[in-house]
VOGU-3710 file (C-alpha; in Angstrom, 3 decimals, decimal comma):
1> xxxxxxxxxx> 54,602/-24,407/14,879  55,451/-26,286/11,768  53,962/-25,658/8,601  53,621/-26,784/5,069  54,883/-24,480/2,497  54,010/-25,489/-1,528  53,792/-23,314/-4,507  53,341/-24,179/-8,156  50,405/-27,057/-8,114  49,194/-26,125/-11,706
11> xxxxxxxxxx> 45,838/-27,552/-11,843  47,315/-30,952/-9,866  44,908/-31,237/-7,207  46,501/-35,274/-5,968  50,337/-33,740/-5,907  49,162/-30,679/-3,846  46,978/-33,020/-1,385  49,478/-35,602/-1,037  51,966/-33,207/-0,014  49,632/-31,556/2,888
21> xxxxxxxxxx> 48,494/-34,829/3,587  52,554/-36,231/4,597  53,138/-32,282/6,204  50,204/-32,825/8,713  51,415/-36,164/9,235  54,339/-34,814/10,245  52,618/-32,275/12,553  52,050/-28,883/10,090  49,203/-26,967/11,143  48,755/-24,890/8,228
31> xxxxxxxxxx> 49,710/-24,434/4,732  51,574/-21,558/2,430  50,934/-22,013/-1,146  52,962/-19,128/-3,253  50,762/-19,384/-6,246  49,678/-20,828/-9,834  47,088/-22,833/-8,462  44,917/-22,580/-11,803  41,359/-23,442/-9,970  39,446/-23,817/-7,020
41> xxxxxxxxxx> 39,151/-27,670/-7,652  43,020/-27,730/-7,338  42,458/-26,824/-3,499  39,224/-29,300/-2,040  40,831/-32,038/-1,584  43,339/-30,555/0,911  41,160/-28,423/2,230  38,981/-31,615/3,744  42,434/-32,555/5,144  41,727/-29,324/7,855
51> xxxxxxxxxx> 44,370/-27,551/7,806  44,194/-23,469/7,322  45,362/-22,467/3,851  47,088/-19,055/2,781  47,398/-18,702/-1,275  48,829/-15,964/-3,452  48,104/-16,114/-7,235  50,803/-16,268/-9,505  51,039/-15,854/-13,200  48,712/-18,773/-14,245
61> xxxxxxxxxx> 45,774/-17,014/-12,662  43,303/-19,877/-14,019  40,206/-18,866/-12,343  40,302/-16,201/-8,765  36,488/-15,620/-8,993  36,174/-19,742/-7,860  39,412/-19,825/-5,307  37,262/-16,595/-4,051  34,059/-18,440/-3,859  35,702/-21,410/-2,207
71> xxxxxxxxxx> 37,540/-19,285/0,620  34,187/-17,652/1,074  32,491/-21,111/1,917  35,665/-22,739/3,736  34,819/-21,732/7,324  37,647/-19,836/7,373  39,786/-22,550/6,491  40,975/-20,571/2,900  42,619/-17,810/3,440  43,441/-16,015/-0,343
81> xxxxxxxxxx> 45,052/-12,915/-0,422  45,540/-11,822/-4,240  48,996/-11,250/-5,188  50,758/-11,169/-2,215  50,345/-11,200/1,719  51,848/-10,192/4,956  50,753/-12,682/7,432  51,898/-14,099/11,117  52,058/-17,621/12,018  53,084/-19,047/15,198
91> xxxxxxxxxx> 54,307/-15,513/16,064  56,220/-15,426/13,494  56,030/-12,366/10,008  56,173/-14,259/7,374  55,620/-12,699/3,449  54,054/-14,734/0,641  54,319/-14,009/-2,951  54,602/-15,753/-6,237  57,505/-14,092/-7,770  61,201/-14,920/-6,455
101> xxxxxxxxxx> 63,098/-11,024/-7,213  60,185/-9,810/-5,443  60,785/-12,304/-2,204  64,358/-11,550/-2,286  63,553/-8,036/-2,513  60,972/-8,433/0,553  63,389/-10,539/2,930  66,012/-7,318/2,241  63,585/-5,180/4,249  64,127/-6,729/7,291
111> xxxxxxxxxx> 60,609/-6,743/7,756  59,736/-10,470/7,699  61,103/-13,788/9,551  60,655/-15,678/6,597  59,512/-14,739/3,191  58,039/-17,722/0,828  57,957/-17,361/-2,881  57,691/-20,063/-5,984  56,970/-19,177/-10,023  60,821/-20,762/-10,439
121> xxxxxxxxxx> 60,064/-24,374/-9,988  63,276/-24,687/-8,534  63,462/-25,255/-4,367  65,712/-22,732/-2,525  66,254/-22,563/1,155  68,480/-19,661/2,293  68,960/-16,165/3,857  69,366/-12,994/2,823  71,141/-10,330/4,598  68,669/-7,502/5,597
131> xxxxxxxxxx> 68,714/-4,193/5,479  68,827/-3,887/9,631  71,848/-5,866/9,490  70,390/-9,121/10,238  69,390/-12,107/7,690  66,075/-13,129/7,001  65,060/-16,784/5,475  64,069/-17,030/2,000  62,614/-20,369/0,957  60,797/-21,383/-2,086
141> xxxxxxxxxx> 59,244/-24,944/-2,074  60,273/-25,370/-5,715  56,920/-27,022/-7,480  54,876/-29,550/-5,729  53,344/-31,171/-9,130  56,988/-31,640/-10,371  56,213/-29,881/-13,890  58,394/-30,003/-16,831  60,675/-32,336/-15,651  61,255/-30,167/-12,357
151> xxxxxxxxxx> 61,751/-32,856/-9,122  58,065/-32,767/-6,963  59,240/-30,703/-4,126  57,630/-29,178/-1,232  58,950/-27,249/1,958  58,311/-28,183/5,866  59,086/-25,442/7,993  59,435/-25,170/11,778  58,796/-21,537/12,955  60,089/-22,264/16,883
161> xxxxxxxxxx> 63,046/-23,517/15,784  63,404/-21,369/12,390  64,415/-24,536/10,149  63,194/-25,538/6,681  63,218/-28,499/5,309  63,039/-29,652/1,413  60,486/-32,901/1,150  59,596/-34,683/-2,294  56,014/-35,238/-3,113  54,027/-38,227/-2,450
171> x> 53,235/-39,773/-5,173
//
């Protein structure tokens, strides 16, 4: 199963669809968004793309009651779990949260497969030795609006195979 991750759309609701828009063409069948989204406007337009969405908050919190009225009305296609979520994709545990110390912290438990953060705006794909002696992938997609001067980066990830990959946004 491949997947889209993003994080770090601020408000930018063309960056954020452009880059679900190349991940699907490139056969992701859902999306990871780490946070600082701002509003629920950010997410319709890749939302009608049809993919299943799960989204964190960050620090920019712009507006959770709409993201929470919009995953209420998305047929299940918004998925938004507050600050932080345990979920599993393609049989795979994979972590979400906004905050990077807090994903490196999480992928030193052991606990996950892969564990997906953002709030840096600077892309990182590598692992971190666990806790059971073992390494778990920590990836963070970097920011797909490109802000303050920060390249427009996203991450597509292949659970089978365990592999990341750092894409640029579509502009």
């Amino acid at each position: 199963m491949k997947i889209c991750i993003v994080s770090d759309s601020h408000d930018r609701a063309q960056h954020l669809s452009a880059a679900v828009a190349d991940a699907k063409a490139q056969g992701a069948e859902a999306v990871i968004h780490c946070g600082d989204i701002i509003g629920g406007n950010t997410l319709r337009a890749s939302l009608k793309l049809g993919l299943p969405m799960h989204v964190v908050h960050g620090n920019n919190l712009g507006d959770p009651v709409a993201i929470g009225r919009l995953a209420c009305n998305s047929d299940d296609l918004l998925h938004y779990h507050g600050h932080d979520a345990g979920i599993t994709l393609g049989g795979r545990r994979i972590f979400i949260t906004h905050y990077p110390h807090l994903g490196r912290g999480m992928a030193c438990t052991g606990d996950y497969d892969v564990v997906c953060c953002g709030h840096s705006h600077e892309a990182l794909i590598t692992q971190e030795p666990n806790i059971l002696g073992g390494k778990t992938w920590l990836v963070n997609p970097g920011t797909v609006a490109g802000i303050a001067g920060a390249p427009a980066t996203w991450i597509l990830g292949d659970l089978d195979s365990l592999s990341f990959e750092l894409c640029r946004t579509p502009t």
